[in-house]
C-alpha positions as CSV (number, residue, x, y, z in Angstrom):
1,X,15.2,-8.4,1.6
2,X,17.2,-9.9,4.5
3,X,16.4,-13.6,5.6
4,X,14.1,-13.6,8.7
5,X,16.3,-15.3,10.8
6,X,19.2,-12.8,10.3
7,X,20.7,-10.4,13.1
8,X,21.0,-7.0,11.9
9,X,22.5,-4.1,13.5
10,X,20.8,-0.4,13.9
11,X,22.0,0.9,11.2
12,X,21.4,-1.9,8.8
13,X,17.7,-2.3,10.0
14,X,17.2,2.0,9.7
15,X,18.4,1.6,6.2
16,X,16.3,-1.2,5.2
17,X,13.2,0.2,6.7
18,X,14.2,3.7,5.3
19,X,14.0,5.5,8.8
20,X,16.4,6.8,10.6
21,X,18.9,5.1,13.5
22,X,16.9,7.6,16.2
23,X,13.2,5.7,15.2
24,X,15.1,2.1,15.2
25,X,16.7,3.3,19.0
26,X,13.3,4.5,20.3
27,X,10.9,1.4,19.2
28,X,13.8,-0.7,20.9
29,X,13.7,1.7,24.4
30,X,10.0,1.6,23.9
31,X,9.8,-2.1,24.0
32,X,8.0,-2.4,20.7
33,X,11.5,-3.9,19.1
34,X,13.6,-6.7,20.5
35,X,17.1,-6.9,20.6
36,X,19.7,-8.1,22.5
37,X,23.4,-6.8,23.3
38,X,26.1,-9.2,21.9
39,X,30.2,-8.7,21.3
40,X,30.7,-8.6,17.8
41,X,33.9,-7.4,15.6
42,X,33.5,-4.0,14.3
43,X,34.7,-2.5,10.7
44,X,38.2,-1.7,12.2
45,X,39.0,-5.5,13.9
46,X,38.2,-4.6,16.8
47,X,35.7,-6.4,19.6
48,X,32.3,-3.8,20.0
49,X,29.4,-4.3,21.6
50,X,26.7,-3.9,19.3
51,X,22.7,-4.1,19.2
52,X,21.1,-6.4,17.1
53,X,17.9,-6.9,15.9
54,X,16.4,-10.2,14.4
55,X,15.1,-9.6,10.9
56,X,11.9,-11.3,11.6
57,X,11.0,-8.6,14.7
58,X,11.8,-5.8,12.5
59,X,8.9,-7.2,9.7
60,X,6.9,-7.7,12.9
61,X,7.5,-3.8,14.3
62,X,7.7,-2.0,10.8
63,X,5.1,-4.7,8.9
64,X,4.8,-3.5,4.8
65,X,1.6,-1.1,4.5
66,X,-0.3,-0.8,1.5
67,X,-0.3,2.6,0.5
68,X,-3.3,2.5,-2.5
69,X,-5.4,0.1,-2.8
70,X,-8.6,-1.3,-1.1
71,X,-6.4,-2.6,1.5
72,X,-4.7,1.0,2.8
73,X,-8.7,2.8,2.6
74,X,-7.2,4.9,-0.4
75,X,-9.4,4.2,-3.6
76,X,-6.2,5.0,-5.9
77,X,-6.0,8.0,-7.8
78,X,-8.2,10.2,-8.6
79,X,-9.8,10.7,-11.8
80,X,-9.0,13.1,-14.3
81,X,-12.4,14.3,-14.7
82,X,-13.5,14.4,-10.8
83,X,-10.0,16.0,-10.1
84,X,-10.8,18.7,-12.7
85,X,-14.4,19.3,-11.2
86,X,-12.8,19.3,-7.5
87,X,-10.2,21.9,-8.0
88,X,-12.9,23.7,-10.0
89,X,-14.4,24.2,-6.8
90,X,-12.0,25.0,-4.9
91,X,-10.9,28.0,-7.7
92,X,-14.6,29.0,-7.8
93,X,-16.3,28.3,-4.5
94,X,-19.8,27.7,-6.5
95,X,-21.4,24.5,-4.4
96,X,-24.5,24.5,-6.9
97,X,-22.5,23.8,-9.7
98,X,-20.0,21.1,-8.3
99,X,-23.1,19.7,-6.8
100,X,-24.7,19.5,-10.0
101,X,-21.3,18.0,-12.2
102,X,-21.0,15.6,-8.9
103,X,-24.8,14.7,-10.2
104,X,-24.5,14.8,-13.5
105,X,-21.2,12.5,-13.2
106,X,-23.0,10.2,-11.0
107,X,-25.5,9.7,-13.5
108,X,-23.1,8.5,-16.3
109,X,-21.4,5.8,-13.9
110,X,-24.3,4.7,-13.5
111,X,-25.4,4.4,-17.0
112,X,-22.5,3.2,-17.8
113,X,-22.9,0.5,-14.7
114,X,-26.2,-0.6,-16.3
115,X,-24.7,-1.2,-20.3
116,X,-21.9,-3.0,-18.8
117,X,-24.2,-5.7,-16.8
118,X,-26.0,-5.7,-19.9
119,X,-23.4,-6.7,-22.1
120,X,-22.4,-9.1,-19.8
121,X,-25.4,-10.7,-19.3
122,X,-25.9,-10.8,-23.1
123,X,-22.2,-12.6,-23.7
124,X,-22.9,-15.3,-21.4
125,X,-22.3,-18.5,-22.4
126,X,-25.2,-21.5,-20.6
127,X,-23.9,-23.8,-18.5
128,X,-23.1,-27.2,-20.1
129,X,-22.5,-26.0,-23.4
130,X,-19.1,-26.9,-25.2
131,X,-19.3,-23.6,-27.4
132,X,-15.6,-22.0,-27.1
133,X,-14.2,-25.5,-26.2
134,X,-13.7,-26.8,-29.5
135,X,-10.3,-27.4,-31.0
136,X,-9.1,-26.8,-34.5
């Protein structure tokens, strides 16, 4: 990761935000990217005017996105079992049956939902109580 308060040139920002020169080029002519113009020496030795970018305005214009997770609005992947039963649709067409599995599957979560609280609520330990706390 570069330091925030480093200058980075086009290239060097396209390749750490994996996209190419042409996407760095148009959020700059766009406005949505500053940068400024300043004389720097190039790979040969020689003085080139290049455009840089500040590190910190490239996290601002390209911020990281999740991609799963509650945060991105994508639940993850899909379960085996529900990814079966879609694509079993899809194969089959037959709505009365995938709304029936979709049912029938909803059913057992919840089931499942319900022994899971009850466990819980059956492990607690009262408040207070030293139980667990001892030392050997």
């Amino acid at each position: 990761m570069a330091d925030l308060g480093e200058w980075l040139d086009i290239k060097e920002a396209a390749e750490i935000k994996s996209v190419s020169d042409t996407t760095i080029r148009n959020h700059i002519r766009k406005g949505n990217l500053p940068s400024v113009k300043r004389l720097v020496t190039g790979r040969d030795g020689r003085m080139v005017v290049k455009r840089l970018i500040r590190a910190s305005d490239l996290e601002k214009a390209f911020p990281v996105i999740p991609t799963t997770g509650p945060e991105s609005g994508d639940p993850g992947p899909m379960p085996p079992e529900l990814r079966r039963r879609v694509l079993n649709f899809f194969r089959t067409g037959d709505v009365e049956e995938f709304e029936r599995e979709t049912r029938a599957a909803a059913e057992r979560a919840e089931a499942l939902r319900a022994e899971a609280d009850a466990i819980r609520d059956s492990i607690r330990i009262p408040r207070g109580s030293t139980e667990g706390n001892e030392r050997d």
